[in-house]
Structure formats: structure tokens, C-alpha cells
C-alpha positions in Angstrom: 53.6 2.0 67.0 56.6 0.7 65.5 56.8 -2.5 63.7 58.6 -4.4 66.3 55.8 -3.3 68.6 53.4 -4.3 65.9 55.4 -8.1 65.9 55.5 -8.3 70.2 51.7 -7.7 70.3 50.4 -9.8 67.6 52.8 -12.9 70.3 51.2 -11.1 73.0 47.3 -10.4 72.0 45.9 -13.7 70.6 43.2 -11.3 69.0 46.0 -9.6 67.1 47.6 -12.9 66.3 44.6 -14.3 64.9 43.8 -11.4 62.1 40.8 -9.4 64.1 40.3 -6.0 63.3 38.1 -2.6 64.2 35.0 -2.7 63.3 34.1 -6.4 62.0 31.3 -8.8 62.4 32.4 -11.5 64.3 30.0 -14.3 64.8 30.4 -16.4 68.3 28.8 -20.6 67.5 29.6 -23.1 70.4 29.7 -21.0 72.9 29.7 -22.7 76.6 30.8 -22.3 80.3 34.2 -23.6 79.5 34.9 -20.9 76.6 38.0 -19.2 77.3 37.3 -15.1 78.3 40.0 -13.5 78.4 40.3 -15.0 74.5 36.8 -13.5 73.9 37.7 -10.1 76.0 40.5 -9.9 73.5 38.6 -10.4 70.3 35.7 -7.7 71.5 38.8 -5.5 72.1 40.1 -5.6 68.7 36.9 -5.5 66.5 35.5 -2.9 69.1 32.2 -4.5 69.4 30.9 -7.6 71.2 30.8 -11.0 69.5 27.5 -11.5 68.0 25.7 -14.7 68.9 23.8 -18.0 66.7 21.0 -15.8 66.3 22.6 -13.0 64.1 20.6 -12.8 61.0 23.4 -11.4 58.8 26.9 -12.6 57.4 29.4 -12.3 59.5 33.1 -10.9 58.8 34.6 -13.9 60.8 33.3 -17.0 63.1 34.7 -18.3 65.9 33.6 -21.8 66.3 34.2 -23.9 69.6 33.8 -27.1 69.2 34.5 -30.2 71.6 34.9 -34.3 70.1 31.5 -34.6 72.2 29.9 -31.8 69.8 28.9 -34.1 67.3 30.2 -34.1 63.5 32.7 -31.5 62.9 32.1 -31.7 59.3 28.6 -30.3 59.5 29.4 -27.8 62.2 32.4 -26.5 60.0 29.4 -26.0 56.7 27.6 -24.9 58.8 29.7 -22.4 59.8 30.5 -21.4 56.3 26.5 -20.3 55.5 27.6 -17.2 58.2 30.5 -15.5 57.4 31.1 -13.3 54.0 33.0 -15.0 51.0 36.4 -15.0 52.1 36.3 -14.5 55.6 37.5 -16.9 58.0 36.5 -19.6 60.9 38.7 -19.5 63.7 38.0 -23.0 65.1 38.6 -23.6 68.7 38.9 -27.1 70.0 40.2 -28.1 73.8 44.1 -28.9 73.9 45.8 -32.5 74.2 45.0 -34.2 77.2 42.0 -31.8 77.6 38.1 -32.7 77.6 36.9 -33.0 74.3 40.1 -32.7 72.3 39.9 -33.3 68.5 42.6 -35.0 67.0 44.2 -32.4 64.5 43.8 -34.6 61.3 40.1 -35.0 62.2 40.0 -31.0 61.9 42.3 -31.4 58.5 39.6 -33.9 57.1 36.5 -32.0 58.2 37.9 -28.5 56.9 38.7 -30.2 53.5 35.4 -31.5 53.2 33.7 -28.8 53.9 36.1 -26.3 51.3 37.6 -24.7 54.4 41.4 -24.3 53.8 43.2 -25.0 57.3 46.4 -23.3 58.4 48.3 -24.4 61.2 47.3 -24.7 64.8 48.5 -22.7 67.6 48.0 -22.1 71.5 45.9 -19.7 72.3 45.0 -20.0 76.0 45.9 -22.5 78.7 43.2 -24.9 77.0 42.5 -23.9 74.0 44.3 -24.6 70.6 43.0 -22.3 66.8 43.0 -23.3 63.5 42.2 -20.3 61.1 40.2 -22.0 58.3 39.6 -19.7 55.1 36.4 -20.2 53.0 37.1 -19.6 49.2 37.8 -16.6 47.4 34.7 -15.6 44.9 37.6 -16.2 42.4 34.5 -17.1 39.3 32.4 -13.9 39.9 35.9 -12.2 39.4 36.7 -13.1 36.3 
């Protein structure tokens, strides 16, 4: 595949866009009848493996967290969400869009991923109701040294 055919998927395949790749771990929290599919179709697509659910008793590679205001505090479900997945890896939270049931205002995410260490990038559309933030945990940077 050609790089420009690399660039039209990764605007095409919301998977792509959001960093999935063969063969991780990705953990599935907040999962309801309102999830989007074809965004979790997608993501099983690219890693090659179904999502694995709350009860996984291993770290994960990635987390994919949907959460709704009426989920309760953000904050805890974001360090939560941290205990999971592998030093490093990343939460892809999921909240509804503007104007949607359950939307969290985006400087409610910037404040919970700062408390909790999460470093959040910037949000982006990823289904007709659903908006990601990629949130990285830290980098083991002092057992490298």
C-alpha cells in the first residue's frame, strides 16, 4: 500500500486513525446498548482479535473506555482505567457528542485526564455520536534510567 493509501485509510478507518494494530490487547470498560459497532467492528478488525471485556485478568495493550456525564466520576473511571493497560499504552475515551445524551464537556475530560496522569490529545469524531480523546499513561521513564 502506498503511503497516500496509508493517509486515506487512517480518514477512512477510525481504528486506523486511532493507533490500533495486529495482534494487541485491547480492553473494552463501559460498554452498553448505545456503544457504537461499527467503531468496535473496526477496532476487532485491526488488532485481529475481539475486544476483551472488565473481567480480563491481565494488562491490556489499550482501553477503550465509554463513558457518559451520568457514569459517575470520570476521574475515578479514567484511574481506573490506568490499573489495566501496560505502561505506556493508551485510553481511547469515548464520550457522546454535543447535544447528545450524556455529553461531557471537553474541559471536564482535560481535568479528569490531568488528575489522573493521563496526557490528553485532541478530540475527534469518530461515529455519528461518538467523539475520542486518546489519553497516554506515562512512559516508565525512572526504570529507564
Amino acid at each position: 500500500m502506498s503511503a497516500t493509501a496509508d493517509h486515506a485509510e487512517e480518514r477512512t478507518n477510525p481504528a486506523a486513525r486511532l493507533g490500533f494494530r495486529p495482534g494487541q490487547v485491547v480492553q473494552e470498560i463501559g460498554y452498553d446498548d448505545d456503544v457504537d459497532q461499527e467503531l468496535r467492528e473496526a477496532i476487532e478488525d485491526a488488532i485481529g482479535s475481539e475486544l476483551v471485556d472488565e473481567d480480563y485478568d491481565d494488562v491490556a495493550d489499550a482501553v477503550v473506555l465509554w463513558f457518559r456525564d451520568e457514569d459517575g466520576d470520570l476521574t475515578d473511571a479514567l484511574v481506573d482505567a490506568t490499573t489495566y493497560v501496560d505502561e505506556g499504552g493508551a485510553i481511547l475515551l469515548l464520550t457522546p457528542k454535543t447535544g447528545r445524551e450524556g455529553y461531557v464537556e471537553p474541559s471536564d475530560i482535560s481535568e479528569a485526564a490531568t488528575t489522573a496522569g493521563l496526557t490528553a490529545s485532541k478530540s475527534f469524531s469518530v461515529g455519528k455520536d461518538w467523539t475520542a480523546s486518546r489519553l497516554a499513561t506515562p512512559k516508565a521513564a525512572k526504570s529507564k534510567k
